[in-house]
MMTF fields as JSON, N, C-alpha, C and O atoms, coordinates in Angstrom:
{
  "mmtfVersion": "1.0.0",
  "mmtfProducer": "UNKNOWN",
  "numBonds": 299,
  "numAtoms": 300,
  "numGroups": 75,
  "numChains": 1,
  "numModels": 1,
  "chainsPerModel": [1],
  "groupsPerChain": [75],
  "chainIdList": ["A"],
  "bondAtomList": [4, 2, 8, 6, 12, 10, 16, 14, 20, 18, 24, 22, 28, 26, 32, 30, 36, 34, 40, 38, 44, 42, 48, 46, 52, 50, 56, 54, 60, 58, 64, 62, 68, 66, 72, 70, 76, 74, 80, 78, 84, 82, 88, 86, 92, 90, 96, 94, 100, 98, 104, 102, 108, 106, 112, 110, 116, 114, 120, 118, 124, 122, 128, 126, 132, 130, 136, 134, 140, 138, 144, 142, 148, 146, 152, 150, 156, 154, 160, 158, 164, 162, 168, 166, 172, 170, 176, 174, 180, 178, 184, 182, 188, 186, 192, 190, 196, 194, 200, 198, 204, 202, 208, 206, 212, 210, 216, 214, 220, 218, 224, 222, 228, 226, 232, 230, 236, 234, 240, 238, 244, 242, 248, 246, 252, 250, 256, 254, 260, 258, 264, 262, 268, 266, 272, 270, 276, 274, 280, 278, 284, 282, 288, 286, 292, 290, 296, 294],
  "bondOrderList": [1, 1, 1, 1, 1, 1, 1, 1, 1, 1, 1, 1, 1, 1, 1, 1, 1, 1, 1, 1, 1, 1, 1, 1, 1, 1, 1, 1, 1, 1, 1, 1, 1, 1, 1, 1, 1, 1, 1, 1, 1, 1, 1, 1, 1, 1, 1, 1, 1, 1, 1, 1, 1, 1, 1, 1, 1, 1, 1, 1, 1, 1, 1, 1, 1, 1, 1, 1, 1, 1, 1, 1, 1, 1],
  "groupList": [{"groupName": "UNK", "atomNameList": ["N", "CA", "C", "O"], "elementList": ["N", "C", "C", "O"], "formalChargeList": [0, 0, 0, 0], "bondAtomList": [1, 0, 2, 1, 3, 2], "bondOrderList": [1, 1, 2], "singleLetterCode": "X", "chemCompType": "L-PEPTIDE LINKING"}],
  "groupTypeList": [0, 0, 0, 0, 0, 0, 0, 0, 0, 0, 0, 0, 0, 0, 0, 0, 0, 0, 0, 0, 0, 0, 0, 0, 0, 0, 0, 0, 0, 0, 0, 0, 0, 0, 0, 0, 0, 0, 0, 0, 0, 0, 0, 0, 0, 0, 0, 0, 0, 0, 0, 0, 0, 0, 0, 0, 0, 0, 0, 0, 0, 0, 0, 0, 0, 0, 0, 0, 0, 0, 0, 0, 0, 0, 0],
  "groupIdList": [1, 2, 3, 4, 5, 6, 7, 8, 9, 10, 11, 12, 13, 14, 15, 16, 17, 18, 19, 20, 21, 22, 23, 24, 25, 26, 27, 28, 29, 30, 31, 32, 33, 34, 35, 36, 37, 38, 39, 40, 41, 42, 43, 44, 45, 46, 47, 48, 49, 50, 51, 52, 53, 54, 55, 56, 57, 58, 59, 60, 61, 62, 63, 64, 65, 66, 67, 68, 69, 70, 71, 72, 73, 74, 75],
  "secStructList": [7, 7, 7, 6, 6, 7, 6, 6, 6, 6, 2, 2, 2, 2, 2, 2, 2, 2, 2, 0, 0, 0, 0, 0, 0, 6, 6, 7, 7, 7, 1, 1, 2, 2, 2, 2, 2, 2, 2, 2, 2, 2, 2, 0, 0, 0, 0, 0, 2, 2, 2, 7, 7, 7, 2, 2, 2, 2, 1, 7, 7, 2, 2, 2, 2, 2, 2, 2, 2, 2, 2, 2, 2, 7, 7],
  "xCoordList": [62.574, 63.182, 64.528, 65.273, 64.709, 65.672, 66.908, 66.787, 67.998, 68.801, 68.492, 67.489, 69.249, 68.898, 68.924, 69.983, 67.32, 67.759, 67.107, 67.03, 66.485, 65.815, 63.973, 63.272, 63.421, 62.111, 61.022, 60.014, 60.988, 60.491, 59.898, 58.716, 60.518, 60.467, 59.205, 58.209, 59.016, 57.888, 56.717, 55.852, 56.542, 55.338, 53.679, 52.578, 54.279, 53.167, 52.398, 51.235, 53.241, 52.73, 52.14, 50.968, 53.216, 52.537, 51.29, 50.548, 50.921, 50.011, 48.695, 47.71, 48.942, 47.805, 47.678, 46.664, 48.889, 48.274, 47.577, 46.802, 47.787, 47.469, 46.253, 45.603, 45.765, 44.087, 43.721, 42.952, 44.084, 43.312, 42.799, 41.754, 43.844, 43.543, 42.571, 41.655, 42.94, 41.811, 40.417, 39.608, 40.224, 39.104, 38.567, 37.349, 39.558, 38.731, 38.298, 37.581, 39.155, 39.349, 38.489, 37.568, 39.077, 38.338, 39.367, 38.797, 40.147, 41.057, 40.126, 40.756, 39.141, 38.172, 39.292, 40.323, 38.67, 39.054, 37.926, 36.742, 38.542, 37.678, 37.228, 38.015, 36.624, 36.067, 37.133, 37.619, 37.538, 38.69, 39.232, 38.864, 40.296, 40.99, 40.184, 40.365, 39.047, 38.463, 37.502, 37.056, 37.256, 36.404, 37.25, 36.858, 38.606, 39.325, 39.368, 39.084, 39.86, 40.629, 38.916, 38.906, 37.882, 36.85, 37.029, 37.163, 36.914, 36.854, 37.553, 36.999, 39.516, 40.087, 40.115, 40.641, 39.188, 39.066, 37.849, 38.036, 36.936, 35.781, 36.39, 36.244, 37.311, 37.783, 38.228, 37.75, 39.286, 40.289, 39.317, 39.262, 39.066, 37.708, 36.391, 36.158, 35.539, 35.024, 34.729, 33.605, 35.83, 36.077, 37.394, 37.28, 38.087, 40.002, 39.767, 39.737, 39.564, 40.112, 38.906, 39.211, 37.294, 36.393, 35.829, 34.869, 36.363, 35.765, 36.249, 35.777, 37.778, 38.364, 39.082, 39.823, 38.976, 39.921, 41.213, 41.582, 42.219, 43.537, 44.59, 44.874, 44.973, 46.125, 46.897, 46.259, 47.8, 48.91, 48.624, 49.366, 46.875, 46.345, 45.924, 45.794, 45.638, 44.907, 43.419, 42.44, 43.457, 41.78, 41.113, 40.315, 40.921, 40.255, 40.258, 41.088, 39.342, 39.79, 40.479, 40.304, 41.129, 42.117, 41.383, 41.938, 40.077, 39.465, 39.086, 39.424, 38.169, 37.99, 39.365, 39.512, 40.41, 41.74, 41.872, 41.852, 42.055, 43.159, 41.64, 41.726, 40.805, 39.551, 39.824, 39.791, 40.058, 40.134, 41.771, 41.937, 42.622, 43.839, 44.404, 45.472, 43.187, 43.293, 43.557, 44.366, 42.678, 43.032, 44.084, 44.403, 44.611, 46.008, 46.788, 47.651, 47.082, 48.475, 48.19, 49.294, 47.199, 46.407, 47.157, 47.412, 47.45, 47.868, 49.379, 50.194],
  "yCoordList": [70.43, 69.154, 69.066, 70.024, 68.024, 67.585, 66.938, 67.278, 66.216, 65.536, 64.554, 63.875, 64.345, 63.234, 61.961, 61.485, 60.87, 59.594, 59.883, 58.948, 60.983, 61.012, 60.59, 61.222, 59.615, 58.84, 59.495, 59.177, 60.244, 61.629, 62.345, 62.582, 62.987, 64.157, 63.574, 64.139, 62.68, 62.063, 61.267, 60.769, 61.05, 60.416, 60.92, 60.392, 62.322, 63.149, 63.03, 62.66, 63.401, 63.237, 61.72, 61.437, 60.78, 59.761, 59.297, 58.911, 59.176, 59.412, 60.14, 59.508, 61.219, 61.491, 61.279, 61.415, 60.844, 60.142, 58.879, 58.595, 58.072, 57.005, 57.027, 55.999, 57.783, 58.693, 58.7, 57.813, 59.425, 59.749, 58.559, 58.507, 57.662, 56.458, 55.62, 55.245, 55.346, 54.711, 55.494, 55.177, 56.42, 57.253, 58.058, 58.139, 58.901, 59.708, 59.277, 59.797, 58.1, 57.757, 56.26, 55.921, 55.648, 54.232, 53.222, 52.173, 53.349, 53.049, 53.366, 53.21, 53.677, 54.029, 54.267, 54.936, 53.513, 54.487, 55.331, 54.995, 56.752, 57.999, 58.157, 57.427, 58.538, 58.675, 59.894, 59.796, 60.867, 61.891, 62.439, 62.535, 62.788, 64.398, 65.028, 64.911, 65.885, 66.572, 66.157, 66.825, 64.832, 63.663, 63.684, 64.091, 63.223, 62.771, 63.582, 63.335, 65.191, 66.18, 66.466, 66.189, 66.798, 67.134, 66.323, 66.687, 64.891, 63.789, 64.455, 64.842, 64.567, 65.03, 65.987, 65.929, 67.432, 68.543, 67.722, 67.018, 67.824, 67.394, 66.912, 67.407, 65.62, 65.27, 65.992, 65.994, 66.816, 67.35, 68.894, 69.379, 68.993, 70.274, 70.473, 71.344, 69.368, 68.882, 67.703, 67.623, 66.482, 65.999, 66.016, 66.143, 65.972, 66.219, 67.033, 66.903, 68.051, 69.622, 69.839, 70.311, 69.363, 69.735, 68.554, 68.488, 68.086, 66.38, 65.427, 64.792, 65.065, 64.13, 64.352, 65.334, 63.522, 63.802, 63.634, 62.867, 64.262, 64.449, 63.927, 64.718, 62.746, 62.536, 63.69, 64.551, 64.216, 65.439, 66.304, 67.09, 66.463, 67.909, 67.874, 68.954, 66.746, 66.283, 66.017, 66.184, 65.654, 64.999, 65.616, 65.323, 67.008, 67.474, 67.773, 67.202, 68.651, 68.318, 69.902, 70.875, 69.856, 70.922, 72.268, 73.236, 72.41, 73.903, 74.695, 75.793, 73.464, 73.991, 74.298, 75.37, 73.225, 73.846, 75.064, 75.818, 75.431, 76.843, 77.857, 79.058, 77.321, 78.515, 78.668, 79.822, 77.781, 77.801, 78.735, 79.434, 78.463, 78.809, 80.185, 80.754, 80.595, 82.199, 83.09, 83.931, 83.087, 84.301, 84.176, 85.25, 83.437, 83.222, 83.517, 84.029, 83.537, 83.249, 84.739, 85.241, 85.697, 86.653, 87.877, 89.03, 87.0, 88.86, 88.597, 89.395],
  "zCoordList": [10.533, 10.228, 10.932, 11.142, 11.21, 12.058, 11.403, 10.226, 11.498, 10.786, 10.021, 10.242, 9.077, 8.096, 8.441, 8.849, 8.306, 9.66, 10.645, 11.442, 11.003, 11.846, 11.767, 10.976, 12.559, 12.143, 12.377, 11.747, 13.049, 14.374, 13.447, 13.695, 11.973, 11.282, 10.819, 11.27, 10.105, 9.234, 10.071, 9.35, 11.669, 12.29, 12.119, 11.964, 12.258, 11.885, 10.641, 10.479, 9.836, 8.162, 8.212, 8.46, 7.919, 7.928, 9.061, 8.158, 9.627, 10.748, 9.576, 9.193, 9.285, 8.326, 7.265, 6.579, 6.922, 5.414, 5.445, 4.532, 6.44, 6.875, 7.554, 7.364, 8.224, 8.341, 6.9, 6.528, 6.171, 4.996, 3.972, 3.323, 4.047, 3.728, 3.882, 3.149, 5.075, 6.001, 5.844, 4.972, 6.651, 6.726, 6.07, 5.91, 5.51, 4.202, 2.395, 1.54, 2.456, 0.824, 0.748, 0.004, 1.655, 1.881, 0.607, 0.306, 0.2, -0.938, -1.832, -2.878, -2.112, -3.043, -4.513, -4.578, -5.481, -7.599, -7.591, -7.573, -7.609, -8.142, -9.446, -10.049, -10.121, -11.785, -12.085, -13.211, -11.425, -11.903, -10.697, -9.526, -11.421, -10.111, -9.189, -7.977, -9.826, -9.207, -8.154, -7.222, -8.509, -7.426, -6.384, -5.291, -6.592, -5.652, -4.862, -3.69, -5.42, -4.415, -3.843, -2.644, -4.184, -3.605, -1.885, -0.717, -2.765, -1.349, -0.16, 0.869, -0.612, 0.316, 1.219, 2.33, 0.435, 1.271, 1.939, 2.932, 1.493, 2.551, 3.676, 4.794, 3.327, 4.72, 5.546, 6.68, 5.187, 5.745, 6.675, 7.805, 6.107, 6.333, 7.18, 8.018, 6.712, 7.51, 8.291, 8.786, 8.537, 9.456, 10.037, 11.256, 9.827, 10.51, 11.347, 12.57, 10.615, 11.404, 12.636, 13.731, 12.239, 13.074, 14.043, 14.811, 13.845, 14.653, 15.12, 16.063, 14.231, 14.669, 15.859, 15.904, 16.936, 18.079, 17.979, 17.09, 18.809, 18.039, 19.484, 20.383, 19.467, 20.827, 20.564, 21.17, 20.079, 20.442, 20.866, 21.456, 20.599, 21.608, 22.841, 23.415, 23.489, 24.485, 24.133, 24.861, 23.102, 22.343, 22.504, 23.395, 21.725, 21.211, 19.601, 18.894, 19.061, 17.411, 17.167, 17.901, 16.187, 15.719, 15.697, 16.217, 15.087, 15.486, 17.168, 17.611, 17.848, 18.578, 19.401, 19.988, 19.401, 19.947, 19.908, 20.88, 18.485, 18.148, 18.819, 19.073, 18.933, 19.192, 20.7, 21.129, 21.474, 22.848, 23.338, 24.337, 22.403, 22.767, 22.117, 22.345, 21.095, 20.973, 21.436, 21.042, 22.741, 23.505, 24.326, 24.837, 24.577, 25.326, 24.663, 25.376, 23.691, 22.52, 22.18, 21.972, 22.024, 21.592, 22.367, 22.021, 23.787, 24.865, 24.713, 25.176]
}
């Protein structure tokens, strides 16, 4: 985190909360907690991290990234 005032710190976050919204929740009312948070991992789990294409990486999705960039970071 950067200085206080700075808009930069929060694009990211918001950016996915604003995904999650949109795409994982649908504004959907859950019947409980455990509905909800289920929903969210699913998303986050199996679509975010494994599918969704990602501009900051050069569009690809967040697993196969870190899978490709293992062995580099590795030696």
């Amino acid at each position: 985190m950067s200085c206080t005032g700075c808009c930069c710190d929060h694009a990211v976050l918001d950016r996915f909360h604003g995904s999650l919204q949109h795409e994982g929740t649908r504004h959907e009312c859950f019947a409980d907690l455990e509905a909800a948070r289920l929903r969210v991992f699913k998303y986050i789990e199996l679509f975010y991290n494994t599918e969704r294409l990602h501009q900051t990486l050069g569009y690809p999705s967040p697993k196969p990234f870190e899978i490709a960039c293992a062995p580099a970071t590795a030696a």
